[in-house]
C-alpha positions in Angstrom: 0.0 0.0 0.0 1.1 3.7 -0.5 1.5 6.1 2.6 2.8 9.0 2.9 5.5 9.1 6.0 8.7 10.1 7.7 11.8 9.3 9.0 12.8 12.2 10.9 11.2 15.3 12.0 11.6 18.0 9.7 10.2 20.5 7.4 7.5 19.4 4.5 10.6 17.8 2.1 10.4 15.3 4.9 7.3 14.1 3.4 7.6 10.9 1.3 5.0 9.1 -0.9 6.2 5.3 -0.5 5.0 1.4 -0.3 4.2 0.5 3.3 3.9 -2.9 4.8 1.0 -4.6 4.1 -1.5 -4.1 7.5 -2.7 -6.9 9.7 -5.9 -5.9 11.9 -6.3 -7.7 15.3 -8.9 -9.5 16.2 -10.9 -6.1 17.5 -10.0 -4.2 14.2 -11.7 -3.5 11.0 -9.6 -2.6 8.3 -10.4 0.2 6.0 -9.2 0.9 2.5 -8.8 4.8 2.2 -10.9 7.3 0.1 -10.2 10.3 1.5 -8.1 11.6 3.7 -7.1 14.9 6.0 -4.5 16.9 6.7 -5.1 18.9 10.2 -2.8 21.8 11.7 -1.4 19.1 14.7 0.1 17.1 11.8 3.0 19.5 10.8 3.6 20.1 14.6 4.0 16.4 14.8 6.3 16.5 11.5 8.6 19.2 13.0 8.9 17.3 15.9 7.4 20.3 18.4 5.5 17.7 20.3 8.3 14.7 20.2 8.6 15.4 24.1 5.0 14.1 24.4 4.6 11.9 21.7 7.7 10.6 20.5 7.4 8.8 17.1 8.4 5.6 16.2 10.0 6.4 12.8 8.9 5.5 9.8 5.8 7.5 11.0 2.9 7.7 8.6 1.2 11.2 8.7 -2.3 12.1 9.3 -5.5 10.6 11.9 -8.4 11.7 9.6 -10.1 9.5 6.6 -13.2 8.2 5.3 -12.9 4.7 2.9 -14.6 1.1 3.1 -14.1 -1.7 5.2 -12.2 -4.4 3.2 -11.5 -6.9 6.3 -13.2 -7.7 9.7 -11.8 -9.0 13.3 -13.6 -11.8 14.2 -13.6 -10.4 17.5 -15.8 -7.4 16.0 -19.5 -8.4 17.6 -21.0 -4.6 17.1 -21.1 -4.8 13.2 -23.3 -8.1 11.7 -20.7 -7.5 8.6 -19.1 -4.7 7.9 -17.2 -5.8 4.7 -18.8 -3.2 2.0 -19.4 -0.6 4.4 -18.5 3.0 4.6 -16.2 4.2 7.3 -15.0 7.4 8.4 -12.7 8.0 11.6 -10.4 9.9 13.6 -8.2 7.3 14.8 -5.4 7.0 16.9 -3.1 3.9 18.2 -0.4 3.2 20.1 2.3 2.3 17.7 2.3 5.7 16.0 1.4 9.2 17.9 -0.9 10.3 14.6 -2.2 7.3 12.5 -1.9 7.8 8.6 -3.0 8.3 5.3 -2.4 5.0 3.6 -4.5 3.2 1.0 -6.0 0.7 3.5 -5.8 1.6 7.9 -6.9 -0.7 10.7 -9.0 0.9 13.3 -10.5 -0.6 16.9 -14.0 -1.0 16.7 -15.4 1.4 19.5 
């Protein structure tokens, strides 16, 4: 999949449009293959590295938390959703591995 990502902090020429492993969800997950996505002011604070103190990153760092796509794959764990494969998604997401989730082709997300 294509993301666009990091590997250090730094101006926008740190931005890179590359292949990203492919994801595996967990058993709670759905995974989502990206429409749309969004770009919001925290995200080039998080690039420059002016919140590393609080939220270091984990480098390569895929930017971004916002989207809206369709669920490709679904957790077998995921009892709120009869089946979601098909469906429209849309989420501000966040997880542990990376301080700002990104804007890849596909994203895995907890089911709330």
């Amino acid at each position: 999949m294509k993301a666009i990502r990091i590997h250090t902090y730094g101006d926008v020429n740190t931005l890179q449009l590359e292949e990203a492993p492919t994801l595996a969800i967990e058993s709670d997950q759905l995974l989502v293959r990206i429409r749309d996505a969004g770009v919001n002011p925290i995200d080039w604070k998080i690039r420059e590295g002016y919140l590393k103190s609080r939220m270091p990153a984990n480098f390569p760092l895929t930017m971004g938390q916002d989207f809206a796509g369709e669920v490709v794959e679904q957790g077998k764990d995921v009892q709120s959703l009869t089946s979601a494969i098909g469906c429209s998604a849309s989420r501000k997401v966040r997880t542990q591995n990376t301080p700002r989730p990104p804007h890849p082709q596909c994203r895995q997300s907890p089911v709330p």
